[in-house]
GUDREN-850711 format. One record per residue (C-alpha): residue in three letters; x, y, z. Coordinates in steps of 0.5 Angstrom, whole numbers, plus 2048, in hexadecimal, padded with zeros to 3 digits. Last residue first. Example, Ala and Ser with C-alpha at 12.3 -4.5 7.8 and 13.67 -1.06 7.14 Angstrom:
! residues 2
ser81B7FE80E
ala8197F7810
This chain:
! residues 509
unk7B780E7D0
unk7BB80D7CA
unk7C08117CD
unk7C180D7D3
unk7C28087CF
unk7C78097CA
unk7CB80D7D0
unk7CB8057D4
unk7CD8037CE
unk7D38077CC
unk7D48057D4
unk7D47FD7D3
unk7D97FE7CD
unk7DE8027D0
unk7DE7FE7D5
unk7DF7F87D1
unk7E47FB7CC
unk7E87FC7D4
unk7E77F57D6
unk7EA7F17D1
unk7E37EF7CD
unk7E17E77CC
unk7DB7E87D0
unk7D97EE7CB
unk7D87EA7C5
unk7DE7EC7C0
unk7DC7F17BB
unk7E17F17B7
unk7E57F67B0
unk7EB7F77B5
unk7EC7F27BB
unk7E97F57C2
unk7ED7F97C6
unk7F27F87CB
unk7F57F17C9
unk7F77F47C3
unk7FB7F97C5
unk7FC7FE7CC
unk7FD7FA7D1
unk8047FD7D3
unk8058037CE
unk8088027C8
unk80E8067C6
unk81180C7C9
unk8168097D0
unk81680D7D7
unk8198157D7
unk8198157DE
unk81B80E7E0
unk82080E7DB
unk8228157DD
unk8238137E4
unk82780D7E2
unk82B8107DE
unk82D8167E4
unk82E8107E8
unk83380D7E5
unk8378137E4
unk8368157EB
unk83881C7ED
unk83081D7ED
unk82F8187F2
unk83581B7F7
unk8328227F6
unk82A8207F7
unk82C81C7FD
unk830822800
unk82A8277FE
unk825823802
unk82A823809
unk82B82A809
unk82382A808
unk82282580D
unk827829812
unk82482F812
unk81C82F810
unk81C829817
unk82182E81B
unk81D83481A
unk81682E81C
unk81A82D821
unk81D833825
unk824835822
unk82B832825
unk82F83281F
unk83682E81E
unk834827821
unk82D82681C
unk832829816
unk835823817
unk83081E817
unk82D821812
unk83482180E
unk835819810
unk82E81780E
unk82D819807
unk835817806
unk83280F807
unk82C810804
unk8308127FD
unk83480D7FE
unk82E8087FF
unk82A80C7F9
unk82E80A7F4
unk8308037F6
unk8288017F6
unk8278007EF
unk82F7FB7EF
unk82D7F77F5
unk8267F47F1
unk8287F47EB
unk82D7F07EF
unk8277EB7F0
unk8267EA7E9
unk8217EC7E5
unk81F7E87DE
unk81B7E37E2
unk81B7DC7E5
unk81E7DE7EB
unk81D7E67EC
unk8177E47F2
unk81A7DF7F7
unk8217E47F6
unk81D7E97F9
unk81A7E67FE
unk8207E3800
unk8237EA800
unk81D7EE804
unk81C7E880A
unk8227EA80E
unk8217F180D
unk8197F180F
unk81A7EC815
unk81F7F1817
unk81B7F7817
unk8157F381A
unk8197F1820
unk81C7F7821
unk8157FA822
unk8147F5826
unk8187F782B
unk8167FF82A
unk80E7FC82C
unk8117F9833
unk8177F4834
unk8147EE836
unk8117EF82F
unk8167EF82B
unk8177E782B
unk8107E682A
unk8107EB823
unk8167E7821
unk8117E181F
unk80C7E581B
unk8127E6817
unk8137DF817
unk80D7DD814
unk80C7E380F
unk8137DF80C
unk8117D780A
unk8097D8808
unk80B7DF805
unk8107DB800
unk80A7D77FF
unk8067DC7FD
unk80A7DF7F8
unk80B7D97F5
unk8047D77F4
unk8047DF7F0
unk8087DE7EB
unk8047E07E6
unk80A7E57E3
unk8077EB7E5
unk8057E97EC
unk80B7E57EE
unk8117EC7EC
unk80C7F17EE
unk80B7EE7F4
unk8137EE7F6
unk8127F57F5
unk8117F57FD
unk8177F27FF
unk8197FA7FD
unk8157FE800
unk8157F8806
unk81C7F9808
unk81C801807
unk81580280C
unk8197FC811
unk81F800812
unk81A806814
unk817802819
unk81C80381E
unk81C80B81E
unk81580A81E
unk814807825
unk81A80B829
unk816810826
unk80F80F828
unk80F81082E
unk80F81882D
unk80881882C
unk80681B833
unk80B821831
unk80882382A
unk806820823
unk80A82681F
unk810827823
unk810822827
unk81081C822
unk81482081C
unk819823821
unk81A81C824
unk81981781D
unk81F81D81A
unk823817818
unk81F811817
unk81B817812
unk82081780F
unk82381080E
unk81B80E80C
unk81B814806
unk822813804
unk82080C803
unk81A80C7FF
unk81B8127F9
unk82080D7F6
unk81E8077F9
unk8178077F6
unk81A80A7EF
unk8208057EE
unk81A7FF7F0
unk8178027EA
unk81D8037E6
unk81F7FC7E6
unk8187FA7E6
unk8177FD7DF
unk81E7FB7DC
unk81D7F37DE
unk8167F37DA
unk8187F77D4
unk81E7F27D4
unk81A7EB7D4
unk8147EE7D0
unk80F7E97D1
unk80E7EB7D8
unk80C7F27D6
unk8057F27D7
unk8057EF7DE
unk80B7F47E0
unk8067F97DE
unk8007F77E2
unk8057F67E8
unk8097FD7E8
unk8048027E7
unk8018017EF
unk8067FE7F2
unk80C8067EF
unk80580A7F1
unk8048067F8
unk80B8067FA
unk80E80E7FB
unk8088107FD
unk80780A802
unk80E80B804
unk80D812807
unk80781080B
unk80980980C
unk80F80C812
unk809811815
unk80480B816
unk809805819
unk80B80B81E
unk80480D81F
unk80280581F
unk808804825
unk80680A829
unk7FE80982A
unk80080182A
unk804803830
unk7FD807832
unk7F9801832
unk7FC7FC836
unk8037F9836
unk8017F2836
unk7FB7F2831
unk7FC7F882D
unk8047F682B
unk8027EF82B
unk7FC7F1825
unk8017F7822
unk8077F2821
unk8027ED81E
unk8007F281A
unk8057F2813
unk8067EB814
unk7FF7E9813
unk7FE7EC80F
unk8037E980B
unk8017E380C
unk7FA7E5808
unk7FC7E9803
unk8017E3801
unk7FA7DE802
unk7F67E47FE
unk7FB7E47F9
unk7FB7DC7F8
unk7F37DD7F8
unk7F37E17F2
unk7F77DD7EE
unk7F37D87EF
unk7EE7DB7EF
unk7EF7DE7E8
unk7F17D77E5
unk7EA7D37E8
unk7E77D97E5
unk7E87D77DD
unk7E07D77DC
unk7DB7DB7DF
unk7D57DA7E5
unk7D07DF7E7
unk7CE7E57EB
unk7CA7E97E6
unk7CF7EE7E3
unk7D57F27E6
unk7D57FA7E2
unk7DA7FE7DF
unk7DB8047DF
unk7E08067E3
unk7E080C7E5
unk7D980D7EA
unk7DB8077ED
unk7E28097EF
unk7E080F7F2
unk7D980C7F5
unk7DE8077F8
unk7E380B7FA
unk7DF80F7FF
unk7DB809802
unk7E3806803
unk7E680D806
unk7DF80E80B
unk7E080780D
unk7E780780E
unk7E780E812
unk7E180C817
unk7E680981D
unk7EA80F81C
unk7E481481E
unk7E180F823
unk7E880F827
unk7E681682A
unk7E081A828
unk7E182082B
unk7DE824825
unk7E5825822
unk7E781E822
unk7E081D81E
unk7E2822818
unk7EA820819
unk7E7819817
unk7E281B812
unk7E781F80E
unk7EC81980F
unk7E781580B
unk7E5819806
unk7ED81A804
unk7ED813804
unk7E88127FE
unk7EA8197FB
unk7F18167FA
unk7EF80F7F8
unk7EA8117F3
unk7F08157F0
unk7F58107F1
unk7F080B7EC
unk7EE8107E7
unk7F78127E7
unk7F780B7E6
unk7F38097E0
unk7F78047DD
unk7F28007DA
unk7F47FA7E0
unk7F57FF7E5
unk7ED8027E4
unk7EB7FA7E3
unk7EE7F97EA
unk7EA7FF7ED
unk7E47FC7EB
unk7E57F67ED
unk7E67F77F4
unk7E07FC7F4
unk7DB7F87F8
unk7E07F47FD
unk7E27FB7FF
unk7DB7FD801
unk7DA7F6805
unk7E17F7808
unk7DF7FF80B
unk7D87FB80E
unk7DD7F9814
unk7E07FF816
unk7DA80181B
unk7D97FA81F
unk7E07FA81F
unk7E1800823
unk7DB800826
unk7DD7F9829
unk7E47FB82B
unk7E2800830
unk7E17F9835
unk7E87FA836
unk7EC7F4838
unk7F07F1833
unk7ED7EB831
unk7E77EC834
unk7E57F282F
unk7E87EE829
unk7E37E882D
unk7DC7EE82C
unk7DE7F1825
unk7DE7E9822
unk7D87EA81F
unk7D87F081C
unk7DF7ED819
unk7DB7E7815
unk7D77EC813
unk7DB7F0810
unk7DF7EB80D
unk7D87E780A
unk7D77ED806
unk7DD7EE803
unk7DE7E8801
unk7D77E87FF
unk7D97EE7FB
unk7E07EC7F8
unk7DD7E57F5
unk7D77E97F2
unk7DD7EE7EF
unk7E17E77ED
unk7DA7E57E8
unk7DA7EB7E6
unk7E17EB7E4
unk7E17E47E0
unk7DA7E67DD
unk7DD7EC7DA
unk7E37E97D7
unk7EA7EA7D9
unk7F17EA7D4
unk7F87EB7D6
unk7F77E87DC
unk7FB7EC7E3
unk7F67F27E4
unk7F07EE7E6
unk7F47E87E8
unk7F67EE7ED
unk7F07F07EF
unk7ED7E87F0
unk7F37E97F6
unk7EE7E77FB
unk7EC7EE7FB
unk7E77EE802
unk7ED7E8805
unk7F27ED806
unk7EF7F3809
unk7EB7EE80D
unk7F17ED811
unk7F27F5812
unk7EC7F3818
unk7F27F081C
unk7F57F681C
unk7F17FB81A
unk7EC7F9820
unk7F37FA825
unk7F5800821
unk7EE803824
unk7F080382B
unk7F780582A
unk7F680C826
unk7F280E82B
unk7F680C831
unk7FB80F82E
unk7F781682E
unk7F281B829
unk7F1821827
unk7F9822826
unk7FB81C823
unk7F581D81F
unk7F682481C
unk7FF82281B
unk7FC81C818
unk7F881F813
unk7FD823810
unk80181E80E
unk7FC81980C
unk7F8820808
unk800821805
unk80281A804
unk7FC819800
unk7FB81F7FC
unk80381D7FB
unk8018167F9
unk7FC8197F4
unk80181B7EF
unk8058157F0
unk7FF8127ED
unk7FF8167E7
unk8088157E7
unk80780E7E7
């Protein structure tokens, strides 16, 4: 976490940097005309992975035919989606009425081909724990992409600037990701015990799928009722409140779900982890969205500017919903890690449904409208979620309630100092910014270490546990004093294996 972490803050800072840079170069309508590709095109980002990563990630033990023959699977996946969006570019132009629309598909359809080529690489990286490799590569990635961006934006050109960031981040990954693991897929061919993984996979890819769809539906009304800047305003403020949130939610995800699935028979270890992994992300995400719901004017205005000031009214609303799914979200880590992945999908067959449902209700009231619609959709949904995920397992819902307590008094003395200070002082924005959200930062930093509970929660999450590390043992290396054939490798001896060979080679020639 704390390597991964690590990558985030480079991450926040380059993202955050970029969106002041953009938002200046370029306008909502900008912004509005490629969200409306993203948004349906982001179906795709579902489909290329079929959940094949996390059955990857899940099994205790994988040969390298399976994983190769899951790779052949992710490319013609991979493949066939690109095509498949290249091909319906010119009805997602006469859907929302901008013929503009077709370059822009055209342009972002080649990035699912690439991501479909390095999915199994990276979930080998996750699977032999390696996540400060994977942030690392994922940081250049995206940190290319945005040099791109602002490059082109620079030269005057417009949409087509944000239009080739998921491409140039997806080429970029995959040469970094490729070049770090060794690994390498055989000849596309058949192997024994895939039925299990694809039915795992496919019920990923089904959860996946729906929540998709839940995640851009709102984005699709928006862009096809309110027009193209509205959708401009809408996605910056849905952009600027995952901003944060991202930070904070990836590295807990992205260690979360491989050690949960190594600790799932050692009840106590299993309940202690994703207590504390559930106290982190509300730990550092709640003050984050109370904050920046409180300074969201002084925040938009000063650093954006004037014409984005629409936003807002938009994210103050959506801050609910960040908090909601941040904490909904480890619902995840509780059906994945335990191979529970059926029932996963079909709590989201019953709740994404409604939620899409609430974003007709909000329409009539414009993008804010539905805004509130996501937000309480994202709350009502949240509890039986979780409830839906800890039964059968050694955490408890009030596992739940007891993580996040902390941070929810915390929260609430957070916002009543800001507030203050912001009706005592009358200095310009970004003065005032500094000010209040510095006042408001010491108070929860004081109530959270006035708290003895907290304080022991803090420091077991610091300090963590000695002893075996997750996915360490036998499962991990060959058994002592045996050769077994390379077929029957845990991955990680199997890599090993594979690149001792390739230097073999190499020096034999």
């Amino acid at each position: 976490m704390a390597a991964t972490a690590g990558a985030q803050l480079w991450r926040l800072f380059t993202q955050f940097g970029s969106t002041i840079i953009l938002a200046r170069l370029l306008s909502p309508d900008a912004y509005g005309l490629v969200g409306m590709v993203l948004a349906i095109s982001a179906l795709a980002d579902q489909l290329t992975d079929l959940g094949l990563s996390q059955a990857v990630i899940q099994r205790k033990t994988i040969t390298h035919s399976q994983v190769s023959a899951l790779f052949w699977v992710n490319v013609v996946v991979g493949l066939s989606l690109a095509v498949a969006l290249a091909a319906a570019s010119p009805l997602i132009a006469l859907f929302y009425g901008h013929d503009e629309l077709v370059g822009i598909t055209l342009v972002v359809a080649p990035s699912y081909l690439i991501t479909g080529a390095l999915v199994q690489h990276q979930a080998l990286l996750q699977r032999q724990m390696k996540f400060g490799s994977v942030a690392a590569r994922d940081m250049i990635g995206r940190t290319t992409s945005i040099v791109v961006a602002i490059t082109l934006a620079s030269l005057g050109a417009g949409y087509w600037s944000l239009a080739l960031m998921p491409t140039s981040a997806a080429l970029a990954r995959a040469v970094l990701v490729w070049t770090a693991c060794d690994w390498r897929p055989s000849r596309p061919a058949r192997a024994d015990g895939l039925a299990p993984m694809l039915r795992f996979g496919g019920s990923v890819a089904g959860s996946g799928l729906l929540g998709y769809v839940s995640r851009n539906a709102d984005n699709v009304l928006v862009g096809r009722f309110a027009g193209p800047a509205a959708l401009g305003l809408y996605s910056r403020a849905y952009a600027l409140l995952l901003l944060p949130l991202q930070q904070v939610n990836q590295p807990v995800n992205m260690v979360a779900i491989p050690t949960l699935s190594r600790l799932h028979d050692q009840p106590d270890r299993f309940r202690d982890y994703y207590r504390a992994a559930v106290f982190t992300v509300a730990l550092l995400a709640l003050p984050l969205v109370v904050l920046m719901a409180l300074l969201a004017d002084v925040f938009v205005t000063g650093l954006l500017g004037a014409p984005w000031s629409g936003v807002v009214p938009i994210f103050r609303v959506l801050a609910i919903a960040g908090f909601a799914q941040a904490i909904s979200s480890t619902a995840t880590w509780l059906w994945v890690s335990r191979n529970r992945a059926d029932k996963m999908l079909k709590v989201a067959a019953v709740t994404r449904p409604l939620t899409v449902a609430s974003f007709f209700l909000g329409l009539p009231w414009g993008p804010v409208g539905v805004a509130w619609a996501v937000s309480i959709a994202s709350v009502v949904t949240a509890v039986p979620m979780l409830a839906s995920a800890t039964r059968d397992t050694p955490v408890r819902l009030s596992d739940v309630a007891t993580s996040i307590a902390p941070a929810v008094l915390a929260s609430a003395v957070l916002a009543a100092v800001t507030a203050g200070v912001r009706a005592v002082v009358d200095l310009p924005p970004i003065a005032e910014l500094v000010t209040a959200g510095t006042a408001g930062v010491a108070a929860y930093v004081a109530v959270v270490s006035a708290m003895p509970t907290c304080r022991r929660q803090l420091r077991g999450v610091l300090r963590g546990k000695r002893g075996t590390a997750p996915g360490r043992g036998p499962s991990d290396s060959p058994a002592p004093g045996s050769v077994p054939p390379q077929d029957q490798w845990p991955l990680a001896a199997a890599a090993e294996h594979g690149a001792r060979r390739r230097r073999s080679h190499r020096r034999s020639r």
